[in-house]
C-alpha positions as CSV (number, residue, x, y, z in Angstrom):
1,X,0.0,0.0,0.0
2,X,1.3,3.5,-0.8
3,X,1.4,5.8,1.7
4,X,1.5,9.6,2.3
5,X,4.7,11.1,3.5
6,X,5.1,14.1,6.0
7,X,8.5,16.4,5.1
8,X,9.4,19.4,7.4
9,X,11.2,22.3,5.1
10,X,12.3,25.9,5.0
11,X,13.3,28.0,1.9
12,X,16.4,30.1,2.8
13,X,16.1,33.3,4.1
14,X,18.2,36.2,2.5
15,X,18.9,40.1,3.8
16,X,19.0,43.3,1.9
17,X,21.9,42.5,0.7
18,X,21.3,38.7,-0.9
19,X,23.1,36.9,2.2
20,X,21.4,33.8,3.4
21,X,20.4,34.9,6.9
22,X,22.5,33.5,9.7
23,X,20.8,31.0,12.5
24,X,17.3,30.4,10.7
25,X,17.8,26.4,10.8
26,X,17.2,26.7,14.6
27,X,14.3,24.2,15.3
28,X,13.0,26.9,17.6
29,X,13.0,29.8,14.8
30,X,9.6,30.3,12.7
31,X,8.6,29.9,9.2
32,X,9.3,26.3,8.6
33,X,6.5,24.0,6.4
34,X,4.9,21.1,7.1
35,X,4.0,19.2,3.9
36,X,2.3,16.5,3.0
37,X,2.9,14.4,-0.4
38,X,0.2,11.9,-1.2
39,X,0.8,8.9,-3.7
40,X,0.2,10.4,-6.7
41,X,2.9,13.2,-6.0
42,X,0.5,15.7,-4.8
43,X,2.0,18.2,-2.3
44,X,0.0,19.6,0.1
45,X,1.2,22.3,3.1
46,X,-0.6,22.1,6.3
47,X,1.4,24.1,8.8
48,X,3.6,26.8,9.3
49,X,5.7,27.0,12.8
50,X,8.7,26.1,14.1
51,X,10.3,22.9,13.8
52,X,9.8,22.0,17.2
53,X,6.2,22.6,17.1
54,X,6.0,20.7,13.1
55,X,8.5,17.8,14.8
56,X,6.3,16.8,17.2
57,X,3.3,17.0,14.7
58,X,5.4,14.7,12.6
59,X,5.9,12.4,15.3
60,X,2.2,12.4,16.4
61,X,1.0,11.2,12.7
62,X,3.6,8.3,11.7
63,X,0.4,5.5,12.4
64,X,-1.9,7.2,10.4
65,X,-2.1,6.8,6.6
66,X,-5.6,8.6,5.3
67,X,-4.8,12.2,4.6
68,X,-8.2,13.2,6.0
69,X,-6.8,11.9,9.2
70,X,-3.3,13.4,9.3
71,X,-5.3,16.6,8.0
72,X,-7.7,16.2,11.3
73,X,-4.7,15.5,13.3
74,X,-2.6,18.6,12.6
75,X,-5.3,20.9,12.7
76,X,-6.4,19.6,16.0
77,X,-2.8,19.7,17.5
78,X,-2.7,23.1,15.9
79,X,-5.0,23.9,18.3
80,X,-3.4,22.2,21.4
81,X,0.0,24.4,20.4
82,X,-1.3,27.7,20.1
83,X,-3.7,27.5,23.0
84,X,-3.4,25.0,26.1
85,X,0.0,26.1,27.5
86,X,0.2,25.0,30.4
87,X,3.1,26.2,33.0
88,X,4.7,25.2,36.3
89,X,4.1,27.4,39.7
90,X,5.4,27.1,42.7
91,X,2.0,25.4,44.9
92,X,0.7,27.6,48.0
93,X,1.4,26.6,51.6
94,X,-0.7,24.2,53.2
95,X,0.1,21.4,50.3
96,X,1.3,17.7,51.5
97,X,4.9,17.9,52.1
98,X,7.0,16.9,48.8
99,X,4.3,18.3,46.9
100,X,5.5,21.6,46.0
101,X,4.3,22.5,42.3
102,X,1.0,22.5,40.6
103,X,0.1,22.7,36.5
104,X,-2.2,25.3,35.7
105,X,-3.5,26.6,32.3
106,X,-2.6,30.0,31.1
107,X,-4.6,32.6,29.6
108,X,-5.2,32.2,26.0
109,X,-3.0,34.8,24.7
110,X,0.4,33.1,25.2
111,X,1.9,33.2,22.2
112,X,4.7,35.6,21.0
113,X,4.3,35.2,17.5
114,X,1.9,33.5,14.8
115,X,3.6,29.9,13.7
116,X,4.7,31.3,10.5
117,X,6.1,34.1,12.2
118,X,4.3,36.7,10.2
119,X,3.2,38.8,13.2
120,X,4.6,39.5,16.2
121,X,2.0,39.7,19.4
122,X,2.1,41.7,22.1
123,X,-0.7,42.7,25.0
124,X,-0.8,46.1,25.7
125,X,-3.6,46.1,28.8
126,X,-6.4,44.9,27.3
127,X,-5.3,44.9,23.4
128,X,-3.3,43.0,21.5
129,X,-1.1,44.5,19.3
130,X,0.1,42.3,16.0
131,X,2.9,43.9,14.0
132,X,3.9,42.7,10.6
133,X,7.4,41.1,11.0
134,X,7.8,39.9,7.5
135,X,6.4,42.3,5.3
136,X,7.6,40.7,2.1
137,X,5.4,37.8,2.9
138,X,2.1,40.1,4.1
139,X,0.7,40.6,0.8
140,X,0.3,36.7,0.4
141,X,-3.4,35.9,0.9
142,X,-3.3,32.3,1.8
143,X,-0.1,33.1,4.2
144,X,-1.9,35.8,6.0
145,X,-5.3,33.8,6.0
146,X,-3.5,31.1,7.5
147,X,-1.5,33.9,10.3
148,X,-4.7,35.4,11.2
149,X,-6.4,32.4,12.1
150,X,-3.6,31.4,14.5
151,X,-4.4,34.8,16.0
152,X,-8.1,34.6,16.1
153,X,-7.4,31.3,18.3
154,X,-6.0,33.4,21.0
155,X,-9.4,35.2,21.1
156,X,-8.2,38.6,21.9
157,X,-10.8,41.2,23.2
158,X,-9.2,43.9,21.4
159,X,-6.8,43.5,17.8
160,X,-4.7,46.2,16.5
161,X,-2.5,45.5,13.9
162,X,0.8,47.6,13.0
163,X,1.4,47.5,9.3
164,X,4.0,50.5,9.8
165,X,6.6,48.0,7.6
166,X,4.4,47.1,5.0
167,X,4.1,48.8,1.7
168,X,1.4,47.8,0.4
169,X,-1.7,45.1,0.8
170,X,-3.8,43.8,-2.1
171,X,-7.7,44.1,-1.8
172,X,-8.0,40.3,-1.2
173,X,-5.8,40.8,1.4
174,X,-8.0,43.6,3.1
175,X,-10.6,41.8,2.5
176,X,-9.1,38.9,5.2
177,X,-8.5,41.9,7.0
178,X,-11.9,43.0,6.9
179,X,-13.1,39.2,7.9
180,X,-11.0,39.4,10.8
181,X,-12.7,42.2,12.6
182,X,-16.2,40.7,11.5
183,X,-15.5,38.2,13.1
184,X,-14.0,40.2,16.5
185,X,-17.0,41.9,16.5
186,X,-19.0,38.9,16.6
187,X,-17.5,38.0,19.9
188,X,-17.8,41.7,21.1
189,X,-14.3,42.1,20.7
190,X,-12.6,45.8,18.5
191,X,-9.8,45.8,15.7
192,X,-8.0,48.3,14.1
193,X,-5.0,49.1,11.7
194,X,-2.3,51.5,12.2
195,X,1.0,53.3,10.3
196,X,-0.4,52.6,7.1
197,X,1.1,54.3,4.6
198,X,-0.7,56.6,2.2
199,X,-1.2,54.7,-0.6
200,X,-3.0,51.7,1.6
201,X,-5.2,54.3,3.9
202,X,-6.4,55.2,0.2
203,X,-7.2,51.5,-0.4
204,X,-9.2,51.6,2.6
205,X,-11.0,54.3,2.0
206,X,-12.2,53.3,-1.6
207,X,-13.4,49.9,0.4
208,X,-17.2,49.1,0.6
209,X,-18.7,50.6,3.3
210,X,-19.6,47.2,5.6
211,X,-15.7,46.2,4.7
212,X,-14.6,49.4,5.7
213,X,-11.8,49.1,8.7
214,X,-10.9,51.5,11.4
215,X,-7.6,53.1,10.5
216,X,-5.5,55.1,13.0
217,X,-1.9,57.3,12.2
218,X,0.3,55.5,15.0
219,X,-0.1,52.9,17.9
220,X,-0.4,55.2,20.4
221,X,-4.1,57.4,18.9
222,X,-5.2,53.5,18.1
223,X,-4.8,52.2,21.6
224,X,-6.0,55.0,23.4
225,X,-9.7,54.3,21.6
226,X,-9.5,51.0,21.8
227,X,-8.7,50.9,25.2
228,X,-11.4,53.5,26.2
């Protein structure tokens, strides 16, 4: 019987000036693929992380052969990763003696980045604040679908994203925007963009009126309303 194979991968990384950027092999670094190739040669990416993350992923599917199943499997683990942290406290007094820690779950928000490492979180009181990290990669649709989702799962009550290092967006890619805060609002949560530059605060202007988004100069104007 032919079965699927599970590959982990990273295309190089290269600065300003065409050098390969130094440490990005480290398993704990972002932006490596999971990929799945089914018998007839079909290639298929279903994560982006670190290789940590991806390894144990890997790990977790070698007994399962229908894609359906590895497909359920990632996106369930996916899940796991980016929101039941879990973290080791020292236990109060009163415990039985030689039983000094306990394991309690975190607050959602625990990540520091998305998995593909587009988007760097950060809470700021009661907002989370997302700034673009690899703006080359922001005006890919599928890659920023895929970011934002991550995101969504740490169910902030407040979103502002920093696009201060992007040039430019393309409408389907305010449009994910746009489904993003619909879907905020839906859990009574805010978004908002910031440090767009002209040409995209334009874009966002010419938008349809229920896709229109709340744009703000800097960080600092954005978070005072969102806060309030």
């Amino acid at each position: 019987m032919q079965r699927r194979l599970l590959i982990i991968s990273k295309e190089p990384e290269f600065d300003t000036r065409g050098d390969v950027v130094p440490g990005q092999c480290e398993p704990f670094t972002s932006g490596w693929t999971l990929t799945m190739i089914l018998p007839d040669r079909t290639r298929e990416d279903l994560m982006v992380g670190t290789y940590t993350d991806l390894r144990k992923i890997q790990e977790s599917c070698l007994g399962l052969d229908d894609p359906e199943t590895v497909r359920k499997r990632v996106k369930d683990m996916r899940v796991l990763l980016v929101a039941s942290i879990t973290e080791t406290v020292v236990a109060p007094a009163g415990r039985t003696p030689g039983d000094t820690t306990e394991t309690r779950e975190m607050p959602a928000i625990t990540l520091k980045q998305t998995p593909g490492g587009l988007l760097n979180i950060e809470p700021s009181g009661s907002v989370i604040v997302a700034t673009v990290l690899q703006p080359e990669r922001a005006d890919d649709e599928s890659y920023l679908k895929s970011e934002l989702s991550a995101l969504l799962e740490c169910r902030p009550k407040a979103l502002l994203m920093d696009l201060g290092r992007v040039s430019n967006l393309s409408a389907a890619c305010f449009k994910e925007l746009a489904g993003v805060r619909d879907r905020l609002r839906e859990a009574g949560a805010s978004f908002a963009l910031c440090n767009l530059t002209q040409s995209m605060r334009q874009r966002v202007l010419t938008m349809k009126s229920k896709e229109s988004l709340s744009v703000f100069e800097d960080q600092a104007s954005a978070l005072a309303a969102l806060k309030d």
